[in-house]
N, C-alpha and C positions, 0 to 999 in steps of 0.2 A: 265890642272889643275886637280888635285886629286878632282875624284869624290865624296869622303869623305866629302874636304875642299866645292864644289860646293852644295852640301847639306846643309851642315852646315850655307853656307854666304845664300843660298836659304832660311833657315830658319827661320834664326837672323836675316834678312830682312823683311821677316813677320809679325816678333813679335814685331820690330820696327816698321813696318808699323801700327800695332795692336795699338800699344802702343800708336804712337802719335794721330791715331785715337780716340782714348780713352782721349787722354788728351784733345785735341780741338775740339770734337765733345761738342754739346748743350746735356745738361743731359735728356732732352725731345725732340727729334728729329722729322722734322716732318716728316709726312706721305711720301713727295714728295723725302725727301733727302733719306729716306728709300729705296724708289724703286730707285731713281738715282745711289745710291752708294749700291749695296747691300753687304750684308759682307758674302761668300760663307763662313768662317772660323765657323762664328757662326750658321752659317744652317749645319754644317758638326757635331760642335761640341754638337751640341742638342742630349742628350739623350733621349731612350725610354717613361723615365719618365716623361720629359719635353714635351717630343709629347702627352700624355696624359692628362697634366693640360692643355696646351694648346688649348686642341680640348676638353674640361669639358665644359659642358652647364653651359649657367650664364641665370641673368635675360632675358637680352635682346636677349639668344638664343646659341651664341657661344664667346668665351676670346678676345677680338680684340687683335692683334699682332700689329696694328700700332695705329695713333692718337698719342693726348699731352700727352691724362694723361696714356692712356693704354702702350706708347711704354716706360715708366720708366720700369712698370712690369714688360714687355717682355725681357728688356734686363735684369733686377735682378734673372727673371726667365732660361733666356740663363745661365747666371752666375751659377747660380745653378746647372743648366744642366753641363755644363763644370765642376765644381766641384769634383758633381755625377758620370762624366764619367770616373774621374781619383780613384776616391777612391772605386765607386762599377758600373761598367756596368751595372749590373741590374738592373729595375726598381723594388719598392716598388709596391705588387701585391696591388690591391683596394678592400683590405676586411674591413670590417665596424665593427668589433672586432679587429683587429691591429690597424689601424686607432686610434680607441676608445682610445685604450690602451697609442697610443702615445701623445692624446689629453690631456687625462689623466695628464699624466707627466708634460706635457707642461704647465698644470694651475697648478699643482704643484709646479713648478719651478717660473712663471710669479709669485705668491705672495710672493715669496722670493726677489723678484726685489722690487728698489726703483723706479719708474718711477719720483718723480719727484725732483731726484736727476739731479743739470745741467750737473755731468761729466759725467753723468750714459748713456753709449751708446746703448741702445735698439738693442736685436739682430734683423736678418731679420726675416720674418714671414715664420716659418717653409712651407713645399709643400703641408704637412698632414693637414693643417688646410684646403685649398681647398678642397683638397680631402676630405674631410668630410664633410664638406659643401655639395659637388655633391652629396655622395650618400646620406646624409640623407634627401635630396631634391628629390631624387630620391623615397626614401622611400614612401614619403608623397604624390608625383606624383602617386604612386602605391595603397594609400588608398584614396584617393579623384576619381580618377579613370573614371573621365568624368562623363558619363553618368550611371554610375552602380560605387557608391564611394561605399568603404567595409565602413560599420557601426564598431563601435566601440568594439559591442556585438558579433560582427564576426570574431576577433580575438581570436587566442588564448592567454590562460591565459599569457602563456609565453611571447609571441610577445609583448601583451598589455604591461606587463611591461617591456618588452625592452624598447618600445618606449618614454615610459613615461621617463625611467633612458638616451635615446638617450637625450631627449630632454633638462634634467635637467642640460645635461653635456655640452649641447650648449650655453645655459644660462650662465653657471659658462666661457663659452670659450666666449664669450660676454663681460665680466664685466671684464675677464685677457687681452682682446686684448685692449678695453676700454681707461684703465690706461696709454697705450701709444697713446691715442687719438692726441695728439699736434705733434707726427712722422706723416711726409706725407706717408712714406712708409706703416704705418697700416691704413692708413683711404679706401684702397678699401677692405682688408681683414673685416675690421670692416661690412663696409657697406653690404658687402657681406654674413659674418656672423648672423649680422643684420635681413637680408631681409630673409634667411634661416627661423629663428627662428619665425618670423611675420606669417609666411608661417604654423610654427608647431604651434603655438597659434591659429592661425586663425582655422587650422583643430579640436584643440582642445576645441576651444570656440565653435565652431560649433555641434559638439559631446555632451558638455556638456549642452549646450541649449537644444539639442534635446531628454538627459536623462533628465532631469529635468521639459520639460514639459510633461513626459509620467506618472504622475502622476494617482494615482485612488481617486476619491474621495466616500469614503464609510461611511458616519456620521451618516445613519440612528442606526446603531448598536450603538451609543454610545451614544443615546438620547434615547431611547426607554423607559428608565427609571431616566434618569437625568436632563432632560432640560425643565421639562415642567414648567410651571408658577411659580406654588409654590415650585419646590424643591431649599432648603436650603443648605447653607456653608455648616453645619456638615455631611451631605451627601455627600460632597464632594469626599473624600476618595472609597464612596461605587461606586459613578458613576465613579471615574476613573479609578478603580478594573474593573468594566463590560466593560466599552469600551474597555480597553485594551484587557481582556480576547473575546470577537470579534471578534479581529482582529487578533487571534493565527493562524487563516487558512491561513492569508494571511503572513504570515512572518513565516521563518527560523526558524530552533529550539535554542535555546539558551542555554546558560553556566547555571547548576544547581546553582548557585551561588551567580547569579543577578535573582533579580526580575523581570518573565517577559515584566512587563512597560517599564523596563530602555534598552532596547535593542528592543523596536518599534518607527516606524516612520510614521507619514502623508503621505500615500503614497507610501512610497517605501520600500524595501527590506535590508534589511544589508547590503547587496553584493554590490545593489545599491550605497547606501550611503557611502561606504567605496570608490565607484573609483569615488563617487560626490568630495570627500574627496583630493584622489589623482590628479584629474583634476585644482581641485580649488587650491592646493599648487603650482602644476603645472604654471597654471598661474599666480598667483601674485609673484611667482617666477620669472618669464619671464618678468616683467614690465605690467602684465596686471590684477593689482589688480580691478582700474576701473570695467573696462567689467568683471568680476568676478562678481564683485557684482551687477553690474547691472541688468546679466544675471540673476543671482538669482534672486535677487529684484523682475524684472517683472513674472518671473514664478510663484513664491508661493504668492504672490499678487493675481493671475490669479485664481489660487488654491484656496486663504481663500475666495475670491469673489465666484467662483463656490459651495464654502460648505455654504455660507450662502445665495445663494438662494437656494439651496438646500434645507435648515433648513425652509427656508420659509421669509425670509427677503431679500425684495427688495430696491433697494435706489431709493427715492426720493427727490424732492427741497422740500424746506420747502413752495412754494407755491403749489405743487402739493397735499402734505399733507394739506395744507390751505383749500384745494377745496374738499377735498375727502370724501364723506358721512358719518359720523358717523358708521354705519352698516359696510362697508366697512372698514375702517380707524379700526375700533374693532378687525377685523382679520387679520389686519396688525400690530399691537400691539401685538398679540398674538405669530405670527412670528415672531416679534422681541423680544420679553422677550426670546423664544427658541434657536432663535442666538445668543443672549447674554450671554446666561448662558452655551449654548456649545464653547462660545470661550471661558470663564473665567474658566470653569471646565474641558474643553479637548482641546481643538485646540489648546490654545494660549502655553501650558505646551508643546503640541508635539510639536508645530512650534519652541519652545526653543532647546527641545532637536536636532531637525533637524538641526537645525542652527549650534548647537556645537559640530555638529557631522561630518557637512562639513567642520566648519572654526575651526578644532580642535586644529590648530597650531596656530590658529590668534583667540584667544577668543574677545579681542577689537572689530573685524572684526563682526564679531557672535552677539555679544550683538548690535552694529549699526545695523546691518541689521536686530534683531529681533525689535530692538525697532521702527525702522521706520516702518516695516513691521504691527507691531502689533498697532501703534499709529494711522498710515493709516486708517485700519480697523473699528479700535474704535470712533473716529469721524465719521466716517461714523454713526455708532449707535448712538452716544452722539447728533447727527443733526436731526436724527427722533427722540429721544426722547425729545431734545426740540422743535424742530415744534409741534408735540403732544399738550406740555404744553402750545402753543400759539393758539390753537385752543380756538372756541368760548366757554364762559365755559356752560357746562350743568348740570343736576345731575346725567345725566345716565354714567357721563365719569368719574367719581370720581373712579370707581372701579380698571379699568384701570391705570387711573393716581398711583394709592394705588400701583397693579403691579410691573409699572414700578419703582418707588418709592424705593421697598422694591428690587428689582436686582437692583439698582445700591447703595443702602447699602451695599447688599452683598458682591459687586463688591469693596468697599473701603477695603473691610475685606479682602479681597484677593488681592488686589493687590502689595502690598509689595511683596509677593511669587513670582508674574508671572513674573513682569517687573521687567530690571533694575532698580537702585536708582533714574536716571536722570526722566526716560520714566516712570514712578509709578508715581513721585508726581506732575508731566504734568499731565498726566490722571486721577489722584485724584482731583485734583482743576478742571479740568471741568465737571469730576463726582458732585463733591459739588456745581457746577454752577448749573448742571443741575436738581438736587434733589433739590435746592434752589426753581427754578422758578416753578419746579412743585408741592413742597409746597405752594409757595403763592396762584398755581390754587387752591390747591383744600381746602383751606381756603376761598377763595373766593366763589367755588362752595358750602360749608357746607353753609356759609351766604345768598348766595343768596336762599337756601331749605328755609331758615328760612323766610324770607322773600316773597317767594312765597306760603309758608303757610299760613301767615298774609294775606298778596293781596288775597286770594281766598274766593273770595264773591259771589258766586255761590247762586243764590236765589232757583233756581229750586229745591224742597227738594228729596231726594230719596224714592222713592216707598213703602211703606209697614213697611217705617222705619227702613231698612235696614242696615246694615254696608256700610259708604259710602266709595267708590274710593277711597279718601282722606288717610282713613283711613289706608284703605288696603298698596296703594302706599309706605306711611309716616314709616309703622309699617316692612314692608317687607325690606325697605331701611335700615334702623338703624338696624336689623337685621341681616342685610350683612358688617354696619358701624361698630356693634359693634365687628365681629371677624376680622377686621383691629386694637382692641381695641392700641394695643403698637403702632402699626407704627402710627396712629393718633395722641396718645400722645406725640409722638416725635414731631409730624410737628405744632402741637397748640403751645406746649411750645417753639419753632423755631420762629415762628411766632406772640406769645400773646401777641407783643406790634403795631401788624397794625391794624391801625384805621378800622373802621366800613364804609365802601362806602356811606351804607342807611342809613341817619340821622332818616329818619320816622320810622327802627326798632333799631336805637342802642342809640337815645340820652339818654333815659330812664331805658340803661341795664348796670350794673354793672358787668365787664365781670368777676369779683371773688365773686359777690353774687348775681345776678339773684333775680329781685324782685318776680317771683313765684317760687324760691327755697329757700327763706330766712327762709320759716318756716317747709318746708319738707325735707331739703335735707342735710345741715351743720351743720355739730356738733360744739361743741367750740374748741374742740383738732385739727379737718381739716378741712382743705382748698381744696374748689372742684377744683380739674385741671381744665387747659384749655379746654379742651376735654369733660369732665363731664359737663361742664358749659353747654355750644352747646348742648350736646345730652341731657340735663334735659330744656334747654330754646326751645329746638324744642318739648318736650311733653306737655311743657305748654300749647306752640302755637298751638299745634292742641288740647288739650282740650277745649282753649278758641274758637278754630275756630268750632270744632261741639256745643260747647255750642249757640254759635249764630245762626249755620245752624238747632239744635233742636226748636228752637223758629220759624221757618218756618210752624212748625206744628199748623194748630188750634187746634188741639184736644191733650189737655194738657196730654193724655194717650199714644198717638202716639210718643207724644214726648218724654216720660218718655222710651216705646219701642225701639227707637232712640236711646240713650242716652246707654242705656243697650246691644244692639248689641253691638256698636261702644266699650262700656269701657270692653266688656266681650271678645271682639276680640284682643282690647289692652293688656288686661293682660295673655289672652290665649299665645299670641307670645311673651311676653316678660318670661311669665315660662316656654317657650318650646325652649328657647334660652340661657344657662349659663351665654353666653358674653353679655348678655343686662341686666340681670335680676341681674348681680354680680356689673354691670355699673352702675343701676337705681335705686338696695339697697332694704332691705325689708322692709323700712319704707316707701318707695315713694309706695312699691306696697299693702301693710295693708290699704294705705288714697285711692289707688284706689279701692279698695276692698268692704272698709266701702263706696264711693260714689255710687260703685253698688247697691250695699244694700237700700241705698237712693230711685235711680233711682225704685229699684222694689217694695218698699213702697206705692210712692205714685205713681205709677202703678196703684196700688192693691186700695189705696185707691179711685181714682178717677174714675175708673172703675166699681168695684164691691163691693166697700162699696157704694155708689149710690142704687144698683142691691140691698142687705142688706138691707138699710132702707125700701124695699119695704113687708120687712119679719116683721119688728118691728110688735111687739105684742100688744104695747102702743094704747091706741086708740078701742079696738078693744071690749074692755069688757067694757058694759055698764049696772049696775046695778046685774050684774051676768051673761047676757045675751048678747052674738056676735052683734056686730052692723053688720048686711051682707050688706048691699050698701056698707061701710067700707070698708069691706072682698073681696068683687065682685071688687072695685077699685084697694085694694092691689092684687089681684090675676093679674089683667089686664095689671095694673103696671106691676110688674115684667116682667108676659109673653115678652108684647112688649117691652121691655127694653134688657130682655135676649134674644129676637131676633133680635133685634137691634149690641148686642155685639158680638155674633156668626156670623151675616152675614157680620160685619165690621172688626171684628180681625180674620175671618178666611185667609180675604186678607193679614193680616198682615205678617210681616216677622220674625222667631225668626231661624236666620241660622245654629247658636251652638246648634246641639242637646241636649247636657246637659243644657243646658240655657232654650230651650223649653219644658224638660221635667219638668223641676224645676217651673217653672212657671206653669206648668197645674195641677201638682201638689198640687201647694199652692193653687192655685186658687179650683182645687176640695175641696181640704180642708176646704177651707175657705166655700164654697158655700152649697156644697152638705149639709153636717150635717144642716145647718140653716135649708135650705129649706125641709129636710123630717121628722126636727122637728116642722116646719110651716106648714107641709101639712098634717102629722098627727094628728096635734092639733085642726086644723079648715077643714078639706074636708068634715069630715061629716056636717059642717051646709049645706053644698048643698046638694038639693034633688039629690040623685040617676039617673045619666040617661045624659040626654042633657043640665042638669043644671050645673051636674058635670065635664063634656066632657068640656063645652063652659068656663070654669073657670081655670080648672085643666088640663092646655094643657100638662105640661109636669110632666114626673114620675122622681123618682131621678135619676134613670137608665141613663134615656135620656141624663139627664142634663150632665151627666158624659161621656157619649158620643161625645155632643156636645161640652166639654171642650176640648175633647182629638183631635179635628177637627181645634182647636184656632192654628194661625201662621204658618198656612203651604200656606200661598199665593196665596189659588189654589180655590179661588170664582172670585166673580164679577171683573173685574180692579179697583183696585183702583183709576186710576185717575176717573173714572163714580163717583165716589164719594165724598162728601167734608168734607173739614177735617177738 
């Protein structure tokens, strides 16, 4: 036989053999028939290329070439091979730029495809998609790195964005293999691609967790002059001018263009924020918007809780604050008005711009996560400030409450700016919950002053006639009440239709005309506010209340003393106060004025007109000639009477210096001239000597002496004495 033709029938026997093998083999062969029957044809005809995919690490380690579902691959992948070995012997080198390039194409092409046409026959899954899979698994094997992973920050720039554009493109080689999901032949490609990518999200979620918690937290610069108690909305502008400009040492230079502000962040750096940016597109690119945002979420949560302990505001339950000392609880009010007013004036504006500066491509995204972020926050505050309002009421906490009060006014004022449309008028209605409840406190607490002004029936009288406690307390408070004067009138008029708690001080009051204002206070043109009403029915109440505690006195002079501290301290502090004295009108302070006037009348009268009649001249001339027994009785008189008054009112007490000078004054006035025109008129009836001595104890000199020694408290105690 022609060894030509013995080739040829050798051949075509083969490829019959091939063939029929091909038609009656199972399209998933198993393992066993593999090894029983092997096909030397197809181990001969495997190209180099196909020795390479083949020997590619997978999940599980190395490509099985046998099994159900692996051995379709392996022979699609032989096919391939055989293909390859007739069209190019050479293998395709395993660079990660060709590659790219071809992957490239390939999703190029796949959205030109109709996948879910029925004629439409899906090609096979090119070899380059494996191979790309391996090395960019490879890649990610090389920055994770065991025990020593390369950080993020340790790349170079270029690499970094390689990866990032590796990883975009696997994504897009994801959603083109996807589309032919219902092919059996792409679901290991899929799966494969799949687990790749999980593989780069995971490194990159990891990465980006780890930038974003390396935050600085530096707030003192931005309160130094913004956040304390009393600073105000209009000031807004100026405090966010300074905090910004603080923080120039810690960030980047920026474009002449923009306002410094608009290109700083809470924490981080531009550079930063820029690959927070590219990370976060990254993943919700990938399928991994969730963990995006979660990863965020807990980081800057982690952040605005460290900047407001920081600031000084701690969370507590509302039974913790229940329990918590007054004294103590006052300095935790004060830390939180400073938290409060640096999230509404600085935090919550940067934690916006942060937000839309990461989720630049997904503003939706941005606005959800600032408003949970920032709503979080703010209950928290909104929960101390009403625990606060449900504490017991006192009068010492009114001021505080006032505080709190007037920041979260503020707060309504501003919050259309900070929040969303949704997250703004959530936080507004429980702002206005919360200002609600701590109005009715501190209506309650005004009423209950009033009332415990009434109830103090205090017998024990004060010493010397002194200005009493009372006084001092009542006068020093409204003082403090009155420069709240607007934000009170807000919360009366909020409030001027709740009932009165204490029937035994409100059955009787007219909360628009106050029966001790009806004839000092209301004109016929006005109507006294709510507010005015309360602070003129709390002056009556402690006039009528020292009026009662003056009648403690026996000695109707003492009282008159009394009476005269108390109304000369009251009016002293309401003219050295604008905001009470513009409150309580120049007519309510002309009627206390004229009662002073009163009180020092009959002072004077009951004291030293007594002291006077001992001078009357009446009496004294009989037939032309001095009655001296008369004379000797008036002289005696006096003496002991004017040292009766010297040694009893020098105990006394006259605190206002000009009050005490005014008085010794008059009182010299009044005394001296009588007496050196009664001592010159009658000292010569006494003989010269020890008649004169034992009559004429004192000279006017003295007398003026002994005035000038009246109300300095500083003889006998007066309790040794009675009164």
């Amino acid at each position: 036989m022609d060894p030509e033709k013995v080739t040829q029938t050798s051949d075509q026997t083969i490829s019959n053999d091939d063939d029929k093998q091909q038609e009656n083999s199972d399209p998933l062969p198993l393992k066993d028939e593999t090894e029983t029957n092997p096909s030397p044809t197809a181990d001969e005809a495997k190209s180099a290329e196909a020795e390479i995919v083949e020997e590619l690490p997978t999940e599980d380690g190395v490509i099985k070439t046998t099994g159900d579902d692996d051995g379709a691959k392996t022979d699609d992948i032989q096919q391939d091979g055989e293909e390859a070995k007739v069209e190019d012997p050479s293998p395709l080198p395993p660079d990660l730029g060709k590659v790219s390039e071809e992957i490239d194409q390939f999703i190029s092409d796949s959205s030109n495809l109709k996948g879910d046409d029925h004629e439409f026959k899906p090609p096979d899954v090119p070899v380059f998609v494996e191979q790309f899979a391996v090395l960019v698994e490879a890649k990610i094997e090389d920055y994770e790195g065991g025990d020593a992973p390369i950080k993020w920050s340790q790349l170079p720039q270029e690499e970094a964005t390689s990866f990032l554009d590796i990883v975009d493109r696997i994504s897009k080689l994801l959603t083109s293999l996807s589309q032919f999901s219902s092919e059996y032949k792409y679901a290991y490609s899929i799966s494969r691609v799949d687990g790749v990518l999980q593989r780069a999200m995971s490194y990159i979620e990891e990465e980006y967790k780890s930038i974003l918690y390396e935050y600085k937290i530096n707030p003192d610069s931005d309160i130094n002059n913004s956040d304390t108690p009393s600073a105000k909305p209009n000031k807004e502008a100026d405090n966010s001018s300074s905090s910004d400009t603080n923080q120039d040492a810690e960030q980047d230079s920026v474009p002449e263009s923009k306002p410094p502000e608009e290109n700083k962040f809470p924490g981080y750096s531009e550079e930063i924020v820029t690959t927070l940016n590219k990370f976060s597109k990254a993943l919700i690119a990938g399928g991994y918007e969730s963990e995006c945002c979660q990863v965020y979420f807990f980081a800057r949560r982690k952040a605005l809780e460290e900047s407001l302990h920081k600031l000084g505001f701690e969370k507590y339950s509302i039974d913790d604050v229940q329990k918590m000392n007054w004294d103590l609880l006052e300095g935790e009010v004060t830390g939180w008005i400073v938290a409060f007013r640096h999230c509404t004036n600085v935090l919550f504006s940067n934690e916006s711009k942060l937000a839309n500066a990461v989720f630049a491509d997904q503003p939706s995204i941005a606005d959800t996560i600032f408003s949970n972020l920032s709503r979080g926050m703010m209950m928290q505050l909104f929960n101390f400030a009403e625990a606060v309002s449900m504490t017991k009421r006192a009068a010492e906490k009114l001021f505080k409450f006032l505080d709190i009060y007037e920041t979260l006014c503020d707060f309504l004022l501003l919050a259309d700016k900070i929040f969303p449309a949704s997250c703004a008028d959530e936080l507004k209605a429980e702002a206005t919950l919360t200002r609600s409840r701590l109005g009715e406190s501190m209506v309650s607490i005004f009423s209950e002053l009033e009332n415990s002004i009434q109830a103090d029936s205090n017998k024990t009288p004060v010493p010397g006639g002194a200005v009493h406690p009372l006084t001092r307390y009542i006068m020093n408070y409204l003082k403090y009440v009155a420069e709240y004067r607007d934000t009170l009138e807000q919360v009366f008029k909020e409030h001027q239709m709740i009932e009165r708690a204490d029937s035994t001080t409100g059955s009787d009051f007219d909360c628009q005309n106050p029966q001790g204002a009806q004839n000092n206070h209301q004109t016929s043109s006005n109507k006294l506010s709510p507010f005015e009403t309360h602070m003129i029915k709390v002056m009556d109440l402690l006039d009528a209340n020292l009026e009662g505690k003056s009648r403690l006195y026996k000695d109707t002079s003492l009282s008159s003393i009394f009476m005269m501290n108390n109304g000369r301290y009251i009016l002293q502090k309401i003219k050295g106060s604008p905001e009470i004295n513009s409150l309580m009108g120049d007519q309510w302070y002309r009627k206390r004025s004229s009662d002073l006037r009163q009180y020092h009348k009959t002072y004077q009268r009951e004291t030293w007109g007594k002291l006077l009649q001992c001078l009357n001249h009446e009496g004294l001339n009989v037939h032309g000639k001095v009655n001296k027994p008369i004379l000797k009785e008036r002289f005696k008189s006096f003496n002991a009477l004017f040292d009766e008054i010297h040694k009893t009112q020098s105990g006394w007490v006259i605190s206002d210096e000009q009050l005490q000078s005014e008085l010794r004054v008059s009182i010299s006035n009044m005394v001296i001239p009588a007496y050196r025109s009664f001592l010159g008129r009658f000292s010569q009836t006494f003989t010269p000597g020890r008649q004169t001595e034992k009559y004429v104890k004192f000279q006017p000199e003295e007398i003026e002496t002994y005035i000038d020694e009246l109300f300095d408290g500083n003889t006998t105690p007066w309790g040794k004495k009675k009164l």
